[in-house]
SERO-4910 file (N, C-alpha, C, O; in steps of 0.05 Angstrom, whole numbers):
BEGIN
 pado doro    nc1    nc2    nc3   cac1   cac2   cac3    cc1    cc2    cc3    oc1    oc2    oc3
  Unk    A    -39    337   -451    -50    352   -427    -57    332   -406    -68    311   -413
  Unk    A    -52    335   -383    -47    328   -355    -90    319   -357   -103    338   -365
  Unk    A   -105    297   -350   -126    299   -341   -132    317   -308   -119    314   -288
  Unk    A   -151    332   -313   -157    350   -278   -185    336   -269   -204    331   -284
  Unk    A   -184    330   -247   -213    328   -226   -218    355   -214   -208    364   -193
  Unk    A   -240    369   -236   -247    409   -221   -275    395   -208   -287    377   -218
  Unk    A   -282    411   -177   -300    402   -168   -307    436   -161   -294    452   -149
  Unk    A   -340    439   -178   -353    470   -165   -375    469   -142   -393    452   -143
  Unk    A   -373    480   -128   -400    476   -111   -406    510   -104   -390    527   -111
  Unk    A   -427    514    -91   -438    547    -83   -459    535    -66   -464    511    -61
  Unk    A   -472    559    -60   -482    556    -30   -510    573    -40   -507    593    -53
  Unk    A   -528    566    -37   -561    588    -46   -559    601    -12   -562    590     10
  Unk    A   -550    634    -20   -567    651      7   -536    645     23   -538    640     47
  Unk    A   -511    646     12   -486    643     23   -482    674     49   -479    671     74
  Unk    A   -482    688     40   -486    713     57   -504    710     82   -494    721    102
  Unk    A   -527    699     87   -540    700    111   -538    679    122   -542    681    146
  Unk    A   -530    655    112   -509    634    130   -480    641    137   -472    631    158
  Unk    A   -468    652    128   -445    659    142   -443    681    161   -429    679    181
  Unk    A   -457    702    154   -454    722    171   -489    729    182   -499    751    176
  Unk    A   -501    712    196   -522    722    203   -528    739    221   -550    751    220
  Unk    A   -509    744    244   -518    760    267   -512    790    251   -517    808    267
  Unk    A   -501    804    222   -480    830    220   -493    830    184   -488    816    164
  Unk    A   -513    856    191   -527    872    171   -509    882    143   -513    883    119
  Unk    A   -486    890    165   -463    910    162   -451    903    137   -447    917    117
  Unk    A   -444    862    148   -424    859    132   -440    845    104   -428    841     83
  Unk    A   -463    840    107   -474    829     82   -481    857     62   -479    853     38
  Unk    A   -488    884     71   -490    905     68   -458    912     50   -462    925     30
  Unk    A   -438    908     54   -408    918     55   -399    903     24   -383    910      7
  Unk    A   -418    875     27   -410    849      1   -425    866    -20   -446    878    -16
  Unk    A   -409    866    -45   -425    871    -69   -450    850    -77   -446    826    -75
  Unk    A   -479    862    -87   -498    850    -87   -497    823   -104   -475    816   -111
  Unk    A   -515    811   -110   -512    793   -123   -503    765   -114   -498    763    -90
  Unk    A   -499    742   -129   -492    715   -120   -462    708   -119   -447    710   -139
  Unk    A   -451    697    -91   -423    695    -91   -413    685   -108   -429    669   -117
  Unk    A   -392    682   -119   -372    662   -135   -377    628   -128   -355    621   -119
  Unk    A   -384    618   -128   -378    590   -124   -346    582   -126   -330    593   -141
  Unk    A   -340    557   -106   -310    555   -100   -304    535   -120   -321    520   -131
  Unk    A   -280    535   -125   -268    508   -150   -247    499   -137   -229    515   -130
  Unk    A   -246    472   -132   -217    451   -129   -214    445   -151   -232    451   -166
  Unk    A   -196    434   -159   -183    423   -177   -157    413   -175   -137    426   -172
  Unk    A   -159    381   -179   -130    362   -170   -125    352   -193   -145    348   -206
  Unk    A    -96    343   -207    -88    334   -218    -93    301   -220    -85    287   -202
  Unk    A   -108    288   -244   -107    261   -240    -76    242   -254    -61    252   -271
  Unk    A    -72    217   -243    -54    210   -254    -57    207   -279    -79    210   -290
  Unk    A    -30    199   -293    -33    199   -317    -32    163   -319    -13    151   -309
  Unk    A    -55    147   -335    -51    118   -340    -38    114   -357    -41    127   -378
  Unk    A    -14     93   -354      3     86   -372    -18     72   -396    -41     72   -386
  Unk    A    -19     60   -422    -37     45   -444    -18     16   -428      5     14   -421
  Unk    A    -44     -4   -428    -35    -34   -430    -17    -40   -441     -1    -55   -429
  Unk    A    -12    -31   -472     16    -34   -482     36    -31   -476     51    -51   -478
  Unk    A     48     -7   -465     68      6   -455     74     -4   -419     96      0   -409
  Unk    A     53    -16   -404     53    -40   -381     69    -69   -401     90    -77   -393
  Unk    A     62    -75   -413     67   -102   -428     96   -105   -435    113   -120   -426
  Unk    A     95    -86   -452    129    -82   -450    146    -74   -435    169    -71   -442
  Unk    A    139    -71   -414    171    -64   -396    177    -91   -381    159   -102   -370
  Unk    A    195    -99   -381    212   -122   -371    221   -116   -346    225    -95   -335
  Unk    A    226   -142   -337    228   -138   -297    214   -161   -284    203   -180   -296
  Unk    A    215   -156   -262    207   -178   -247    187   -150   -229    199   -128   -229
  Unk    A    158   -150   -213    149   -141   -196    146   -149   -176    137   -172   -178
  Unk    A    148   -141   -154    145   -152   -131    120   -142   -111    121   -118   -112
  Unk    A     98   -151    -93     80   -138    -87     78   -151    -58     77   -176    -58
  Unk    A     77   -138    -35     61   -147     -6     26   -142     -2     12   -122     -4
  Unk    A     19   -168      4      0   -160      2    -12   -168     40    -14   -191     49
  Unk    A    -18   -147     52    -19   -152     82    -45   -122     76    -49   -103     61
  Unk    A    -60   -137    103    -78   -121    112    -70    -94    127    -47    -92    138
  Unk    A    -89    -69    129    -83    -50    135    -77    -43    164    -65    -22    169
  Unk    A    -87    -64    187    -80    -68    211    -77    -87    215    -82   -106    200
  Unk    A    -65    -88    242    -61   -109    262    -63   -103    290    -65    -79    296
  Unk    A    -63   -121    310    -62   -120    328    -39   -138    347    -35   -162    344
  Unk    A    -23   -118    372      3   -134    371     -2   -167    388    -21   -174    402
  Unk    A     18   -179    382     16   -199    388     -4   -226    371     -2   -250    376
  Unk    A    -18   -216    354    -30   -230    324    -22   -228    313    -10   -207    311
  Unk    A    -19   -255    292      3   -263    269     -9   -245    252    -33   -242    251
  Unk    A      8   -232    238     -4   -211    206      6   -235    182     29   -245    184
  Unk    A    -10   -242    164     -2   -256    139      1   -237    123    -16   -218    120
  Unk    A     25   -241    111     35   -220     92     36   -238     65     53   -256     67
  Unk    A     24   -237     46     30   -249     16     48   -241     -2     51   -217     -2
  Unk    A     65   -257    -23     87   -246    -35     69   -243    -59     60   -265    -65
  Unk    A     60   -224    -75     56   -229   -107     79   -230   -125     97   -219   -113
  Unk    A     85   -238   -147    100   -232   -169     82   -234   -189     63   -250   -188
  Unk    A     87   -218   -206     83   -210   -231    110   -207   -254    126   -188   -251
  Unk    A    113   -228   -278    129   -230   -298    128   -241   -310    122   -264   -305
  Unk    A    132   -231   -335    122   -251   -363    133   -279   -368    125   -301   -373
  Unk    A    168   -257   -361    178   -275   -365    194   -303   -355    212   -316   -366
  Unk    A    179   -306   -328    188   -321   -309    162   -343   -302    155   -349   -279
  Unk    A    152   -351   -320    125   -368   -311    138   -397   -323    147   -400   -345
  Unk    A    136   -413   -306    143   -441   -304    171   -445   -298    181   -463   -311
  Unk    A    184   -434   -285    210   -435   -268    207   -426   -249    188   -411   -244
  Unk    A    232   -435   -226    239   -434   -200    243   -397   -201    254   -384   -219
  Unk    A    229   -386   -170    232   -371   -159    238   -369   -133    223   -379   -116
  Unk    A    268   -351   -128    275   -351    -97    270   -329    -80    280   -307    -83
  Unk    A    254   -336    -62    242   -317    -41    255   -305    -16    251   -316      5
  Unk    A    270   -284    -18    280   -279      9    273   -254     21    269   -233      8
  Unk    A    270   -254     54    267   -228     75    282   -221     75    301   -235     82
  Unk    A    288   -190     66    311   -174     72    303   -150     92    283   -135     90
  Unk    A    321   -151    111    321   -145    140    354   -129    142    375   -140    147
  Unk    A    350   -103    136    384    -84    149    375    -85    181    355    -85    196
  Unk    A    407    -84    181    414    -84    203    397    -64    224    388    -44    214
  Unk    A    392    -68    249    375    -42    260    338    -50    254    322    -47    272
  Unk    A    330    -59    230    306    -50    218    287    -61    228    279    -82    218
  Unk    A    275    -51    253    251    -53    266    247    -89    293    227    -97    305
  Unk    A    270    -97    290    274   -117    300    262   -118    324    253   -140    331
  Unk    A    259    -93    341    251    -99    363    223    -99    366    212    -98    388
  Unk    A    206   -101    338    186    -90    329    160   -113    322    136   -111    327
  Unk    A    176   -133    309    160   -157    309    182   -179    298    204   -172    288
  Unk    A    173   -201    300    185   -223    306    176   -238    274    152   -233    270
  Unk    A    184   -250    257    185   -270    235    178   -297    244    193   -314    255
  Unk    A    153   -299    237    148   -326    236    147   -349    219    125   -352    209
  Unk    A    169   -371    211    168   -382    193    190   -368    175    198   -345    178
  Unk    A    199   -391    151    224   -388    138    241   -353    130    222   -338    130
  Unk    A    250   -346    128    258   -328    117    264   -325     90    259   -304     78
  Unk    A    275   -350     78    286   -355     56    273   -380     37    279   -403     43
  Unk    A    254   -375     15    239   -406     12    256   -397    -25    273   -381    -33
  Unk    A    233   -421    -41    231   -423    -65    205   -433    -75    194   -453    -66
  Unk    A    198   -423    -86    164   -429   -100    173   -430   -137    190   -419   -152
  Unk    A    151   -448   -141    152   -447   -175    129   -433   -186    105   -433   -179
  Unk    A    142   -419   -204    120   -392   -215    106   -414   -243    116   -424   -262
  Unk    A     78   -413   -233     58   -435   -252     54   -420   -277     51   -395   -278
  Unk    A     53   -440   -302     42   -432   -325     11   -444   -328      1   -467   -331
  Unk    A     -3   -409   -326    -30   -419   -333    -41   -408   -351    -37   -384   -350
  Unk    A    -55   -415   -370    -68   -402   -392    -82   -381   -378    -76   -358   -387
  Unk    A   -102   -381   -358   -128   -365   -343    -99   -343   -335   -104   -334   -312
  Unk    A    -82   -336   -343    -65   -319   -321    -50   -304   -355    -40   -318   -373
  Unk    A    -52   -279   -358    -31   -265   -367     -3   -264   -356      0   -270   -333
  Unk    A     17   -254   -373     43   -244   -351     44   -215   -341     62   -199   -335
  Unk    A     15   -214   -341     12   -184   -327     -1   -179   -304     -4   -158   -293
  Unk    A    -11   -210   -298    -39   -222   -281     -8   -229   -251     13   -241   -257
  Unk    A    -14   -219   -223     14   -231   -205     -1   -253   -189    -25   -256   -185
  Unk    A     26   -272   -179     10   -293   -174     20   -304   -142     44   -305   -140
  Unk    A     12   -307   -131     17   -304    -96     41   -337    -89     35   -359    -81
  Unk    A     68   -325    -98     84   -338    -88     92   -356    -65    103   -378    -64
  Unk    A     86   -339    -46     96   -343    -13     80   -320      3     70   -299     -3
  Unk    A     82   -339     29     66   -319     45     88   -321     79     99   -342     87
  Unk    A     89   -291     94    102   -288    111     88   -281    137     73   -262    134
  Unk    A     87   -291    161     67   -277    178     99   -268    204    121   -275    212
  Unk    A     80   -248    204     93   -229    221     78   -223    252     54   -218    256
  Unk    A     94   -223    267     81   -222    301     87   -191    308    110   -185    315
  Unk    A     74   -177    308     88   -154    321     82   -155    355     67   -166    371
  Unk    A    109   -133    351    111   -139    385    103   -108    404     95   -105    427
  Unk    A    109    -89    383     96    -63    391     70    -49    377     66    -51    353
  Unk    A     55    -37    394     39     -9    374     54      6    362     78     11    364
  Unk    A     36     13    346     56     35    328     53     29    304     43      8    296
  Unk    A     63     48    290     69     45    253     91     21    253    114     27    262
  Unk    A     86     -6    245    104    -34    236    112    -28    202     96    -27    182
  Unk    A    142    -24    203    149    -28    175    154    -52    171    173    -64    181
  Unk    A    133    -64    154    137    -87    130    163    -93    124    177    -75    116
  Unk    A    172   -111    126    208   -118    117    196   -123     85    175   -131     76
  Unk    A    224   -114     73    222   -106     48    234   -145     38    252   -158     49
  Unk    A    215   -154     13    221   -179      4    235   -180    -25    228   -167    -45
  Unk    A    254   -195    -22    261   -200    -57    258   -221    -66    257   -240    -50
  Unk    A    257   -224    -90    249   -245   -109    273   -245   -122    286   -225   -124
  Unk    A    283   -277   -138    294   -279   -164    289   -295   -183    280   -317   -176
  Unk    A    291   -290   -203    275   -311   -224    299   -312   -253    306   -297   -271
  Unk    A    307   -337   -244    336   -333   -263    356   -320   -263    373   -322   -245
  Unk    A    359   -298   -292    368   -276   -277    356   -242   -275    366   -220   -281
  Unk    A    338   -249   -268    315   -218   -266    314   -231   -233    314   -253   -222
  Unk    A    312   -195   -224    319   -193   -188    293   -168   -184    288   -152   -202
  Unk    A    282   -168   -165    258   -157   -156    246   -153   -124    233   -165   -107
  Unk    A    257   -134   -126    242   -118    -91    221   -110    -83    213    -94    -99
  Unk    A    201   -114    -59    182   -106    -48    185    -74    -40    205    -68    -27
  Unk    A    160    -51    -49    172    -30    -40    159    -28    -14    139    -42     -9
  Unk    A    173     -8      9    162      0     21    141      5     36    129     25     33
  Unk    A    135    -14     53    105     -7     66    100     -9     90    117    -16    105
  Unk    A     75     -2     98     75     -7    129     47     -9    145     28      4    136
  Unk    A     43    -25    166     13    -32    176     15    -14    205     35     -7    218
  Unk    A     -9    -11    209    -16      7    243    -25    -14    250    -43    -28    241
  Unk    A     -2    -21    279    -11    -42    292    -26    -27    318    -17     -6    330
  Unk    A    -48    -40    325    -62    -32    359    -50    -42    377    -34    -60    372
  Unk    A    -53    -35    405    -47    -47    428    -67    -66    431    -91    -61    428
  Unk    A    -57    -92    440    -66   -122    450    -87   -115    473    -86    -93    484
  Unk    A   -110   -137    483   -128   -117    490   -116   -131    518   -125   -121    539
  Unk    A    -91   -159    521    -88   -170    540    -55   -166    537    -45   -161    515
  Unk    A    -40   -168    564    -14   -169    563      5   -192    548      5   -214    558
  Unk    A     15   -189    531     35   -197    517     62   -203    532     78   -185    536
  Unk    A     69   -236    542    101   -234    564    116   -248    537    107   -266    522
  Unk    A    141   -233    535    151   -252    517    174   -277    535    194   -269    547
  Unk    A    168   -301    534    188   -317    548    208   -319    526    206   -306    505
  Unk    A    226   -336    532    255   -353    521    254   -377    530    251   -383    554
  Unk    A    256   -398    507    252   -428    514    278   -435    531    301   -428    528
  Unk    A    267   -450    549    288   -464    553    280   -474    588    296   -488    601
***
């Protein structure tokens, strides 16, 4: 069975708070104490530690703050998480389709690195461990989609899902030049 979050609440004297100016209509309600209201939401279901432990893969995680502001660099962190990739080379790359938000913010710094994933006792292979880090300039307000990052670690391959920061408007004008 599914765990539920039921939440009851009621009101003491619900009838003469809601309808106080109308005799009529508290008159019209059958006597007595209203029903009290019930929500009730479905909680997730937790996978057991075990059944995390065993599944094989490489994870991939962004870890960037919930705003920005345009024209400030956003640091974006790479996590990985994998058992079985701790003390070997990992390759880090920005993946950017064609079209995807380009006109949106600007990459600062490599696109493409390699970091070595450390063996530490203080660290499970369940514990992720901050590979690389990306800062990003945006150039508009607006909802900024996060460019999606991949990892490889041997041969296990691993994508960043989906995300995205609310960038504000700059409180000063932003010119963008071209060197030269």
């Amino acid at each position: 069975a599914r765990p539920v979050l039921s939440v009851r609440f009621g009101r003491e004297r619900a009838l003469e708070a809601f309808f106080p100016w109308s005799v009529a209509a508290r008159e019209a309600l059958p006597a007595g104490v209203l029903p009290g209201a019930v929500l009730e939401w479905p909680l997730p279901i937790q996978p057991s530690a075990t059944v995390a432990a065993t599944i094989p893969g490489l994870q991939v995680d962004l870890e960037v703050g919930s705003t920005g502001t345009v024209g400030q660099p956003l640091a974006v962190g790479v996590r990985v998480r994998c058992a079985q990739c701790e003390g070997v080379e990992a390759k880090v790359r920005v993946v950017q389709s064609e079209g995807e938000a380009q006109d949106k913010f600007l990459i600062a710094g490599p696109t493409c690195s390699q970091a070595f994933l450390l063996v530490n006792p203080g660290f499970a292979g369940d514990q992720p461990q901050v590979c690389s880090t990306i800062n990003l300039v945006p150039l508009k307000a607006g909802w900024l989609p996060v460019p999606r990052v991949q990892v490889s670690c041997g041969t296990l391959e691993g994508t960043s899902a989906p995300s995205s920061v609310f960038i504000f408007p700059s409180a000063k004008q932003v010119t963008l030049r071209s060197p030269g």
